[in-house]
C-alpha positions in Angstrom: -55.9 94.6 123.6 -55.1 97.6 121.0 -51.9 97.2 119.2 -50.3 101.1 118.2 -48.6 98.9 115.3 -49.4 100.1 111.8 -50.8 97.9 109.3 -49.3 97.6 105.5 -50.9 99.3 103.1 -49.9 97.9 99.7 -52.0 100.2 97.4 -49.5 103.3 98.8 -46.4 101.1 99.0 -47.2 100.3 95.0 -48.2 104.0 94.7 -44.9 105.1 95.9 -43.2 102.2 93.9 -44.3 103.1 91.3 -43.2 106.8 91.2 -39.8 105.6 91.9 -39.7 103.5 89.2 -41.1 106.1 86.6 -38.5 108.4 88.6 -35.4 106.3 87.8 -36.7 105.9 84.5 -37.6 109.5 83.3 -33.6 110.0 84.7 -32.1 107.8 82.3 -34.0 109.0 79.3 -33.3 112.3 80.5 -29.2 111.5 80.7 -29.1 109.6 77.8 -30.8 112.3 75.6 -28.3 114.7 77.2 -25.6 112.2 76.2 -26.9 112.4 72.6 -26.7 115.6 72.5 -23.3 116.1 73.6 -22.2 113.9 70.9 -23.5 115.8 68.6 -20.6 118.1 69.0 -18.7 117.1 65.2 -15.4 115.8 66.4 -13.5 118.0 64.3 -14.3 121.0 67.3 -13.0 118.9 69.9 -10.0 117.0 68.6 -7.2 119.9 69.0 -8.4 120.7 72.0 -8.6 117.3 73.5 -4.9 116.3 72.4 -3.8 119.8 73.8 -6.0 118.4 77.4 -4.2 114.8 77.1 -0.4 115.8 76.4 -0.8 118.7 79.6 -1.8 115.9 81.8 0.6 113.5 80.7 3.3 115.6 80.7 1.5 116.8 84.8 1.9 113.1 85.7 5.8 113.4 85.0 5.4 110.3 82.0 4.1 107.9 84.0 1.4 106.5 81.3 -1.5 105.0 82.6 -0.4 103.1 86.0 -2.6 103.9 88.9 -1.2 104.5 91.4 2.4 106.0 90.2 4.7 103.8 91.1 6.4 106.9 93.6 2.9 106.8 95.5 2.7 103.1 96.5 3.4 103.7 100.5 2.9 107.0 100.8 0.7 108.9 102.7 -1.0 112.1 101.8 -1.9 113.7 98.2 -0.5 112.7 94.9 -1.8 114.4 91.8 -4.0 112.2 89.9 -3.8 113.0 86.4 -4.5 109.4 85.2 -8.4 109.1 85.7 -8.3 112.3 84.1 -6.8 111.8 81.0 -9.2 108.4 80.6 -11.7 111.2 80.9 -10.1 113.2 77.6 -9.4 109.9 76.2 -12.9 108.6 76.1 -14.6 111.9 75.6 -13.9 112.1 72.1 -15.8 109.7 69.0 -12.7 109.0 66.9 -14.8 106.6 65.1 -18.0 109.0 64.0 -20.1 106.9 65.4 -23.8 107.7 65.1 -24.7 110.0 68.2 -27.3 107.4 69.8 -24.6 105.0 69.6 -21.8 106.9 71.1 -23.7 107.4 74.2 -23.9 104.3 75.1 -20.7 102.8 73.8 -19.0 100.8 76.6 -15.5 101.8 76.1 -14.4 101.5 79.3 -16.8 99.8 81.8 -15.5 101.4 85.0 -16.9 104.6 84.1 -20.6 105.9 83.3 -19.5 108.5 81.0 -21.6 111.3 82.1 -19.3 113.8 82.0 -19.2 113.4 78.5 -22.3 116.1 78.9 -19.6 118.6 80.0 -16.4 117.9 78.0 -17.4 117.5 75.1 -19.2 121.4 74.5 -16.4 122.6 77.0 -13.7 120.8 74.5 -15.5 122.6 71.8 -14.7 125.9 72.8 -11.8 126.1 75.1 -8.9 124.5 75.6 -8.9 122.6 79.2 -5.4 122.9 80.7 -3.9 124.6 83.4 
């Protein structure tokens, strides 16, 4: 009796594995260099810009600070403007405390977030300022 069924090859599966793995891992040293180099961006470039960023949105979410949902959109259907995950994103994209660069990106300031966009902001902060 012949049997169409395929037999396991480990040495590829491992092969395979293993490119994955070095993958995953050439991605994160990738990111986090990119992180560094974001915060290298001095703070003093950034900080009129971001407060500019942060009092647009708050004043875009109609004083409502920092409850998700508004209180107005509890029950409602359709699209309310969500200006509070954005200003956690002008919040957290700044380094009030000078920290070293290498430190910054991975500070866990806030936990929900990988802080990626950080790579964006930050240079974007440093030139223009980001309101509507």
């Amino acid at each position: 009796m012949k049997t169409n069924a395929k037999r396991f090859d480990l040495k590829l599966f491992s092969h395979r594995l293993l490119k994955w793995i070095a993958l995953c891992l050439g991605l994160i040293i990738v990111f986090y260099a990119l992180m560094v180099l974001a915060y290298c961006i001095p703070e003093s470039l950034i900080t009129e810009h971001r407060t500019a960023a942060e009092a647009q949105l708050l004043g875009e979410s109609k004083g409502i600070d920092f409850n998700y949902p508004p209180p107005s959109a509890v029950g409602k259907t359709g699209v309310t403007l969500d200006s509070y995950t954005d200003r956690l994103i002008m919040k957290y994209s700044g380094n009030p405390l000078h920290q070293n660069p290498f430190v910054a990106a991975v500070e866990d300031s806030y936990a929900r977030y990988w802080h990626g966009y950080v790579i964006l902001t930050r240079p974007a902060l440093a030139l223009v300022v980001l309101v509507s």
